[in-house]
LOVEXKE-373729 format. One record per residue: residue in one letter; chain; x, y, z of N, C-alpha, C in turn. Coordinates in steps of 0.05 Angstrom, whole numbers, plus 5000, padded with zeros to 4 digits. Each point is the difference from the previous one (the first is absolute). Layout:
// residues N
   code   unit   n_east   n_north   n_up   ca_east   ca_north   ca_up   c_east   c_north   c_up
      A      A        X         Y      Z         X          Y       Z        X         Y      Z
...
//
This chain:
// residues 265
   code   unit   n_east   n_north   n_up   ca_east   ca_north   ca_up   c_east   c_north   c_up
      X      A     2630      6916   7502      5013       4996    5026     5026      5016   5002
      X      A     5014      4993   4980      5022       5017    4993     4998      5034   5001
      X      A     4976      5013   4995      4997       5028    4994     4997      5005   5033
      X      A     4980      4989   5005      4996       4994    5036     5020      5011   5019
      X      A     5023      4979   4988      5019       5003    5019     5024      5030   4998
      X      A     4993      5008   4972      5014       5018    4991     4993      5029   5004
      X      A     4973      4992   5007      4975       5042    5010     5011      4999   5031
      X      A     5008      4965   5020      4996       5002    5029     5032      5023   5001
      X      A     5020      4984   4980      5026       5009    5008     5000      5031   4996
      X      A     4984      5013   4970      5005       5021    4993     4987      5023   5026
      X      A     4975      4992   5017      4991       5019    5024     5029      4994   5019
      X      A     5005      4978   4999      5025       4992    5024     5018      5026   4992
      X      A     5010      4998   4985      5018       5019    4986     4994      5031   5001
      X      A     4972      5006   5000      5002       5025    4990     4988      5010   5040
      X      A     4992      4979   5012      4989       5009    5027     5033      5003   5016
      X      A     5019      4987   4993      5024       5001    5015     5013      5031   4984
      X      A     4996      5003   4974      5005       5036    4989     4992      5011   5019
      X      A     4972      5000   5004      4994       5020    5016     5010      5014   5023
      X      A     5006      4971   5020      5009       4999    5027     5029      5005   4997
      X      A     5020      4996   4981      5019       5012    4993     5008      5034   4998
      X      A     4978      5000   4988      4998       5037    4988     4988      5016   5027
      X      A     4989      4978   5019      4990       5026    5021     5021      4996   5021
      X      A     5012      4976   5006      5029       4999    5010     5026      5022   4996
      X      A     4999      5011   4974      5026       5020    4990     4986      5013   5011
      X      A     4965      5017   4998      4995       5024    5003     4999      5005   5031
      X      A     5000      4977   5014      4998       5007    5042     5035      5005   4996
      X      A     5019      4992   4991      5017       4990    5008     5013      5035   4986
      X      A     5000      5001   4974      4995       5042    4995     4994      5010   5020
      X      A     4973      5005   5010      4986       5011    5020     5016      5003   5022
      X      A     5009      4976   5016      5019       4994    5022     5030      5018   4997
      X      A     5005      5003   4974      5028       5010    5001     4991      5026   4995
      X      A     4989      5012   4987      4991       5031    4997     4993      5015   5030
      X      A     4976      4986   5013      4992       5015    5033     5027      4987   5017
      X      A     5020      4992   4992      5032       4995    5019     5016      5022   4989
      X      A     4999      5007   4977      5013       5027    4990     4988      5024   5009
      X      A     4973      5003   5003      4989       5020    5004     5010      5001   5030
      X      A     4989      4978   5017      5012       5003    5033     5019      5011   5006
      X      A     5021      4991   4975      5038       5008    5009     5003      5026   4986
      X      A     4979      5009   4987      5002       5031    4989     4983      5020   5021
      X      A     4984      4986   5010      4982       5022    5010     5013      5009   5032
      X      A     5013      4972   5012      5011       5001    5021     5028      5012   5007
      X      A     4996      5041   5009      5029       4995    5011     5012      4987   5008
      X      A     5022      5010   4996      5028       4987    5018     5005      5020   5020
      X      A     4999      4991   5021      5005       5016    5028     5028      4993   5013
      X      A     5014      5006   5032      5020       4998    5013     4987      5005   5020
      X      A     5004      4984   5023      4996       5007    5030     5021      5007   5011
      X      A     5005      5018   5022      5025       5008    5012     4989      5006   5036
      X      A     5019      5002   5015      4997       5003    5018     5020      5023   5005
      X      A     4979      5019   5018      5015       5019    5008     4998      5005   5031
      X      A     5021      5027   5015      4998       4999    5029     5009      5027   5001
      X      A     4984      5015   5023      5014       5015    5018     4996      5012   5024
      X      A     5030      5006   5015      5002       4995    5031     5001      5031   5012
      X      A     4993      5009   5025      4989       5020    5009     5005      5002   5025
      X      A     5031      5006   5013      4992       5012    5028     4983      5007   5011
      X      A     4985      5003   5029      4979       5014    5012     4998      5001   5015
      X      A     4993      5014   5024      5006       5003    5029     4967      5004   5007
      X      A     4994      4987   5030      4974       4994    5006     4990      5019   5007
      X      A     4976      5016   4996      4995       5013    5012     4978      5009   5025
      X      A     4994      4968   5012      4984       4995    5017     5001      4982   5016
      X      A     5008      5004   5032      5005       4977    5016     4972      4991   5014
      X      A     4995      4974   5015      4986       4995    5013     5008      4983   5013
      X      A     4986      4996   5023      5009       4977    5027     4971      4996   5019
      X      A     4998      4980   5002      4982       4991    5020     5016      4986   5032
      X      A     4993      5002   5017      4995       4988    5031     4981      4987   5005
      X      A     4997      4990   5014      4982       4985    5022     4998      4994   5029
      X      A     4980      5015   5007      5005       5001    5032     4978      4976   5005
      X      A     5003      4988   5031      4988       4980    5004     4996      5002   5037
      X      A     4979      5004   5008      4993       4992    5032     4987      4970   5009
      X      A     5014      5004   5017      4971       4971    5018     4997      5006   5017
      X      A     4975      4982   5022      4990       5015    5017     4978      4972   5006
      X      A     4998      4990   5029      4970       4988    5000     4978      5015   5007
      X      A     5002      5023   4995      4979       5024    5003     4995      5009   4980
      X      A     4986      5011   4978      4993       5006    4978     5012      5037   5005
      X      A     4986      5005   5020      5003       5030    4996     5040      5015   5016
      X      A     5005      4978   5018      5032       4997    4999     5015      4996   4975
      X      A     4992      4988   4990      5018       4995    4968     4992      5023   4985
      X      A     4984      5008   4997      4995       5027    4987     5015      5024   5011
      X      A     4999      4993   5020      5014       5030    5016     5030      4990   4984
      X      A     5017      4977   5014      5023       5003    4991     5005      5007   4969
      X      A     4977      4985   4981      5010       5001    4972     5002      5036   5000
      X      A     4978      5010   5009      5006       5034    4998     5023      5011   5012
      X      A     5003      4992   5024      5020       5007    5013     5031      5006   4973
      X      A     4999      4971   4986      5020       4992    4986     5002      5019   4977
      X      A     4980      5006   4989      4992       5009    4977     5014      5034   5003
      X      A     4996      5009   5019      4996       5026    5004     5034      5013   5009
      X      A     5015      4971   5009      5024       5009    5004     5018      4982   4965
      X      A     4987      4987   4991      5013       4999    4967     4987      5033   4984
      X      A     4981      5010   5009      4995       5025    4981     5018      5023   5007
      X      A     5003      4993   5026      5029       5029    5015     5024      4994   4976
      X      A     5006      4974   5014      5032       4988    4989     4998      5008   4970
      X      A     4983      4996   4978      5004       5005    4973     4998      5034   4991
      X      A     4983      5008   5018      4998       5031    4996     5028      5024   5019
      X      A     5020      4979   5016      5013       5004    5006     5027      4991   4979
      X      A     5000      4987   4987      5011       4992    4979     4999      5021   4977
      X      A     4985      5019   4994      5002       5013    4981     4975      4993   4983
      X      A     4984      4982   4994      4974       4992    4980     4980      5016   5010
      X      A     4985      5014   4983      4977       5026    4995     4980      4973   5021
      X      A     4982      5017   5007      4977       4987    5014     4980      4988   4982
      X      A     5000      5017   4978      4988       4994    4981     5002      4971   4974
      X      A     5036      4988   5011      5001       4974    4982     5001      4986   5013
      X      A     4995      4998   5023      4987       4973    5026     4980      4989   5000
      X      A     4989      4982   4997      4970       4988    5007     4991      4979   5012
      X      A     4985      5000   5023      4996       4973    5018     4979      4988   4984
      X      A     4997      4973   5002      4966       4987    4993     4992      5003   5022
      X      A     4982      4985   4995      4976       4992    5021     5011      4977   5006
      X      A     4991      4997   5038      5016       4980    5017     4984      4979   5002
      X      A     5004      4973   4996      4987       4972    4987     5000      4986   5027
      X      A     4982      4985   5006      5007       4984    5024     4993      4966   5000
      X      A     5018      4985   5000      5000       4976    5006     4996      4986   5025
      X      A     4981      4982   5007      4993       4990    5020     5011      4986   5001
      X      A     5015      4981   5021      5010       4966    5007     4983      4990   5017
      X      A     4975      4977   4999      4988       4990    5012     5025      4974   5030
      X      A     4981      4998   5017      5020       4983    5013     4987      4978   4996
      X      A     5018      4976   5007      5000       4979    4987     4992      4975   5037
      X      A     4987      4984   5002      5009       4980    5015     4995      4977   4998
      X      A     5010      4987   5019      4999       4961    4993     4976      4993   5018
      X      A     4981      4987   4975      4970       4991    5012     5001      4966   4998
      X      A     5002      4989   5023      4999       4964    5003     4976      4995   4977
      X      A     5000      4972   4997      4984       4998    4984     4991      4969   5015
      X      A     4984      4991   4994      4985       4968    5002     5021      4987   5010
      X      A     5006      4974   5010      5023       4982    4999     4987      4981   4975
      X      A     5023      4999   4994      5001       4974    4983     5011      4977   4997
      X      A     4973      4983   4994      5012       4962    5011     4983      4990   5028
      X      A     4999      4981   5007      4990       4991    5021     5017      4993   5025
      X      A     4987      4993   5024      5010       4995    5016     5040      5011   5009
      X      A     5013      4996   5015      5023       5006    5002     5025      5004   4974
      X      A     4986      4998   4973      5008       5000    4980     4990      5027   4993
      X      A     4988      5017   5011      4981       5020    4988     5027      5021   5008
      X      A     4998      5023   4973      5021       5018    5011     4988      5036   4995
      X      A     5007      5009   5015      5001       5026    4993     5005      5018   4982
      X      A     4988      5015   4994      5002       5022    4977     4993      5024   5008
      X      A     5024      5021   4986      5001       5030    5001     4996      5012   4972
      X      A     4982      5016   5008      5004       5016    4964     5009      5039   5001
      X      A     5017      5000   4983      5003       5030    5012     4979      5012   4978
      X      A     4981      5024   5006      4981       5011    4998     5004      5036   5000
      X      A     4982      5010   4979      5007       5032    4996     4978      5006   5021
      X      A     5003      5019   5017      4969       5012    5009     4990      5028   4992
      X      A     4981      5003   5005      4997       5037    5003     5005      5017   5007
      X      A     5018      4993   5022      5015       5017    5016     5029      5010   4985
      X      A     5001      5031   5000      5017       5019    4986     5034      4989   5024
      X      A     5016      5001   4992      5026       4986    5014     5017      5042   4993
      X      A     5003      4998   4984      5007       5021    4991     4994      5019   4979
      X      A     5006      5028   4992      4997       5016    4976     5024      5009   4994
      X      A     4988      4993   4968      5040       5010    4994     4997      5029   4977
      X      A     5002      5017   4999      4990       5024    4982     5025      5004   4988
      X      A     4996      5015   4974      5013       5005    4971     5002      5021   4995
      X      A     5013      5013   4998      5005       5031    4982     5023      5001   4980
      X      A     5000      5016   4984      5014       5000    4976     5007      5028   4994
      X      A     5029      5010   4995      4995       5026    5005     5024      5004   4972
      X      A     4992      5018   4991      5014       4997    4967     5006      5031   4989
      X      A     5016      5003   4988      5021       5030    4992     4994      4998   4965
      X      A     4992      5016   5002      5008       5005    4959     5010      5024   4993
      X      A     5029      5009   4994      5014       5029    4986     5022      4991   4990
      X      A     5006      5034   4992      5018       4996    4975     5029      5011   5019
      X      A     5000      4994   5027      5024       5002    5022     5016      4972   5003
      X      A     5022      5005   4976      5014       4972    5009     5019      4996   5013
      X      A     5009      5024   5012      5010       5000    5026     4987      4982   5023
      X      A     4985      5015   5010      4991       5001    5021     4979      4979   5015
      X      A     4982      4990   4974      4984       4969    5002     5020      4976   5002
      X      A     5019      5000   4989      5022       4972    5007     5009      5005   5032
      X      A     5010      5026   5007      5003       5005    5026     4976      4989   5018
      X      A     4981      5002   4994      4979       4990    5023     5003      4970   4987
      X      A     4992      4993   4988      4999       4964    4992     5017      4987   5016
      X      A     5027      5004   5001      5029       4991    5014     4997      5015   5033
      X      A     4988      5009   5004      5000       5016    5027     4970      4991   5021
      X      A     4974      4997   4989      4978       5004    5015     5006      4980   5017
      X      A     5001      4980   4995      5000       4964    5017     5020      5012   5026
      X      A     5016      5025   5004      5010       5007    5028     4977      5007   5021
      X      A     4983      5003   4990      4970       5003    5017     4994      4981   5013
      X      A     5010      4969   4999      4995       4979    5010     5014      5007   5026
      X      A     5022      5013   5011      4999       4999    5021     4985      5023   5013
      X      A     4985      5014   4993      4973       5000    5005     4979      4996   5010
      X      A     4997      4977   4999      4974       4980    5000     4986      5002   4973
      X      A     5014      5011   4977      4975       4994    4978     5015      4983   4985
      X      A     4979      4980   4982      4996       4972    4992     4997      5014   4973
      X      A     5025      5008   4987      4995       5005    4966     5019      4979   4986
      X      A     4992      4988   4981      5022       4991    4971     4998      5017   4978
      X      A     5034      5008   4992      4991       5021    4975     5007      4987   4978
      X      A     4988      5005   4981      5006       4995    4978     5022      5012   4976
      X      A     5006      4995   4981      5013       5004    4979     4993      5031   4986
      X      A     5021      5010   4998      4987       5027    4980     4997      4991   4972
      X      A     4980      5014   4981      5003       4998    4977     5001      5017   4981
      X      A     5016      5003   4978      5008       5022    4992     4985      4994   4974
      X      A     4980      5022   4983      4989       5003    4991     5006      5027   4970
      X      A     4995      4993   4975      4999       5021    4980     4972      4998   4993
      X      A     4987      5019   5003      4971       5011    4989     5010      5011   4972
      X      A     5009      5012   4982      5004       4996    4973     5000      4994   4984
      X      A     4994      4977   5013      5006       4968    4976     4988      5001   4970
      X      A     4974      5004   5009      4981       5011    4968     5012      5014   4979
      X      A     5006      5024   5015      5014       5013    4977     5024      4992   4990
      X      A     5019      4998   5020      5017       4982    4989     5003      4978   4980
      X      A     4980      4985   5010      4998       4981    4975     4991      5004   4970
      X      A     4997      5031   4997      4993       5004    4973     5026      5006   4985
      X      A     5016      5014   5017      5032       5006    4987     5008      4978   4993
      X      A     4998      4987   5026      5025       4969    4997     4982      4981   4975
      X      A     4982      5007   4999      4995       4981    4973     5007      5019   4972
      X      A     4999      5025   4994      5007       5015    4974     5038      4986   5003
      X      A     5012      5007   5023      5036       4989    5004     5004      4977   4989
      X      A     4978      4979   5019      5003       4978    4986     4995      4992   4965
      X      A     4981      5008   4996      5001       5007    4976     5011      4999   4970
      X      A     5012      5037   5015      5020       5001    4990     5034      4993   4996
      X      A     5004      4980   5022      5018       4968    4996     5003      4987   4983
      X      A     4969      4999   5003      5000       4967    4980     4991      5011   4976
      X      A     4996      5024   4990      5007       5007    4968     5025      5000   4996
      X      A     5016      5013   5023      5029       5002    4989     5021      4975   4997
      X      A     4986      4977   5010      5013       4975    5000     4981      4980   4972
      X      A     4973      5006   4999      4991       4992    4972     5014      5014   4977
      X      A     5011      5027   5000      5009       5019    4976     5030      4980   4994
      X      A     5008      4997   5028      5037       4991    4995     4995      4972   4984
      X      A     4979      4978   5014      5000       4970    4989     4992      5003   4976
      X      A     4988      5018   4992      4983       5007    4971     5015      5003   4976
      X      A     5018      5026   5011      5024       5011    4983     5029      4978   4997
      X      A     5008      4983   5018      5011       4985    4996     4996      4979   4985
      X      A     4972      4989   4998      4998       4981    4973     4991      5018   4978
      X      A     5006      5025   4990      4999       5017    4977     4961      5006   4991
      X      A     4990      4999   5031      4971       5006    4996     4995      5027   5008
      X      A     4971      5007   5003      4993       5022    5003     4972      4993   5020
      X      A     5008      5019   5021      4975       4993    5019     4972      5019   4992
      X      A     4985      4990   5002      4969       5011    5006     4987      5020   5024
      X      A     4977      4999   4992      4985       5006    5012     5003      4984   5040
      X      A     4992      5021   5017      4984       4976    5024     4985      4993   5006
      X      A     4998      4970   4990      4974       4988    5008     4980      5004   5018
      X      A     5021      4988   5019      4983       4993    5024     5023      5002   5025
      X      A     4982      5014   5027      5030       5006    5025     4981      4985   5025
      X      A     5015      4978   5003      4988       4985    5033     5016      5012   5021
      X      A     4991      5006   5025      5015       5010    5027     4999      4972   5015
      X      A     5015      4994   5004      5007       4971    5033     4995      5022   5019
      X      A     5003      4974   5019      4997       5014    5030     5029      5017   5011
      X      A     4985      5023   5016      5030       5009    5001     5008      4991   5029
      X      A     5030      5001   4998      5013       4986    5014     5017      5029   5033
      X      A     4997      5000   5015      5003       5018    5019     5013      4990   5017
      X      A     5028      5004   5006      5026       4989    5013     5011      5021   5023
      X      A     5007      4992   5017      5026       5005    5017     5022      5017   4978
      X      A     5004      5023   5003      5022       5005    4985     5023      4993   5001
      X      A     5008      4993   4981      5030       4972    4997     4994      4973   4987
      X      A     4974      4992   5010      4984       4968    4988     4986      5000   4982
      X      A     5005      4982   4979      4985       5007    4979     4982      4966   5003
      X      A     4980      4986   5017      4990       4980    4999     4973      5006   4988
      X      A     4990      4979   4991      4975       4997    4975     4989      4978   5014
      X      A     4967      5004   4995      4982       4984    5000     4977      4996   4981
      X      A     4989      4983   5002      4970       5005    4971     4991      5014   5006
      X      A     4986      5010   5033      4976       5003    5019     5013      5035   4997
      X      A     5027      5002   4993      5012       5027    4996     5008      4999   5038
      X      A     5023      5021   5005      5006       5003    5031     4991      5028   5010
      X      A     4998      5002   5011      4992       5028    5021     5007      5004   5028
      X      A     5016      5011   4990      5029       4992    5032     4985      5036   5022
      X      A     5005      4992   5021      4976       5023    5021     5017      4996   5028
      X      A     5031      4982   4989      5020       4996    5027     5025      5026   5000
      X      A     5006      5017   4978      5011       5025    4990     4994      5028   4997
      X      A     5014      5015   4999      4997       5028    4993     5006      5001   4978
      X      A     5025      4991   4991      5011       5017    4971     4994      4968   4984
      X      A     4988      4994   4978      4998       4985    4983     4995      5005   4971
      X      A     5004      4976   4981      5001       4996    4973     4976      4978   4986
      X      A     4989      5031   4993      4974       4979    4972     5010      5002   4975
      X      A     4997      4967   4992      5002       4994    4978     4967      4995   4981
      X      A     5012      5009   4978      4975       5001    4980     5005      4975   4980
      X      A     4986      4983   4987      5009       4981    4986     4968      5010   4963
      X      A     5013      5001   4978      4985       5000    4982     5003      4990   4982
      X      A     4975      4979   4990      5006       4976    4974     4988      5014   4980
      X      A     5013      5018   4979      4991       5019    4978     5002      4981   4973
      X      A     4976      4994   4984      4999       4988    4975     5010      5022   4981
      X      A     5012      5000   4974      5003       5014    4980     5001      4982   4981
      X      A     4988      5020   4974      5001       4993    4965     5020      5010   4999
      X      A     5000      4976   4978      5030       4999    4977     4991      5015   4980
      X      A     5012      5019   4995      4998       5007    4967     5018      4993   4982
//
């Protein structure tokens, strides 16, 4: 009974060795692939770099809108032409090539007329009351026509002159609202390949300074992200995520923004 109890303890004993001995070897294992991780894994620096870029637009545009009515279909047409034809004098009298003018095609909106149709009374006897319902019919009340007449060049003189000037046609008889000029850089592409090497080369020269000041030595570059670039009013430097693209100026300032990784050596 005694030997019995003495074979149960000796497996007790030698089954808890075991589970012991494979305990150190996960627990080796564990610390070796954590050395290997912290050896195998540079050490990098992220930095942020920037740079900014005068630029002057080199493309205006402006849209108008002329507008007739008429309860005649082919009266409103006449006037919208009528209209049309003395906004193409006025801008080609202005100085703009014939060639950066362009009308659409003239759109026409119907207004049906509307009237009040009685309906049933309702309720009985001297309690019963009257009802009106106002009602669309088929009948055309009026036409209201649309034209759109729009400038694209690189004259930035002379397109702000008409923008601020056409709406004197109203005394006239023509029915225009003008719109806003917008000032435009076609460039941009290429540009943005400089302003990212500038940027860049920033943010090495601000990784080299943080580097060399704690007595390190910078690396290789990782890795170079471009943000959105940011396109201002010259004088404003405002930021958004969506990036800005300002088209209310002539002379403005893009900013370039770049998040450059580097190894440590």
């Amino acid at each position: 009974m005694a030997d019995s109890g003495k074979s149960r303890m000796d497996v007790s004993l030698k089954v808890g060795g075991v589970f012991f001995a494979l305990a150190n070897i996960i627990c080796v294992a564990i610390l070796c692939w954590t050395y290997l991780s912290v050896k195998l894994e540079p050490k990098t620096i992220e930095v942020k770099g920037s740079a900014k870029k005068s630029i002057e637009s080199d493309l205006i545009t402006w849209t108008g809108v002329i507008t007739a009515h008429d309860e005649d279909l082919i009266k409103a047409y006449d006037k919208i032409k009528a209209s049309s034809d003395k906004v193409a004098a006025f801008i080609k009298a202005a100085g703009v090539n014939e060639g950066e003018i362009t009308f659409s095609a003239i759109s026409t909106d119907k207004v049906y007329k509307k009237e009040w149709i009685k309906q049933p009374k309702e309720g009985d006897g001297e309690d019963a009351k009257e009802k009106s319902v106002l009602v669309q019919t088929n009948k055309v009340e009026q036409y209201n026509l649309t034209q759109y007449v729009s400038i694209e060049s690189k004259d930035m003189k002379r397109v702000p002159e008409v923008a601020r000037n056409v709406t004197s046609l109203i005394k006239d008889g023509v029915e225009i609202d003008s719109g806003d000029t917008r000032y435009l850089y076609t460039k941009l592409s290429e540009l943005k390949i400089n302003m990212l090497a500038e940027a860049t080369k920033d943010a090495t020269t601000r990784a080299t300074q943080i580097v060399t000041n704690a007595n390190g030595k910078l690396g290789k570059l990782v890795e170079a992200r471009m943000g959105v670039m940011q396109i201002n009013p010259k004088g404003k430097s405002d930021t958004s995520a969506e990036g800005i693209n300002d088209t209310s100026s002539f002379e403005k300032e893009i900013t370039a923004i770049v998040t450059a990784r580097f190894q440590l050596d």
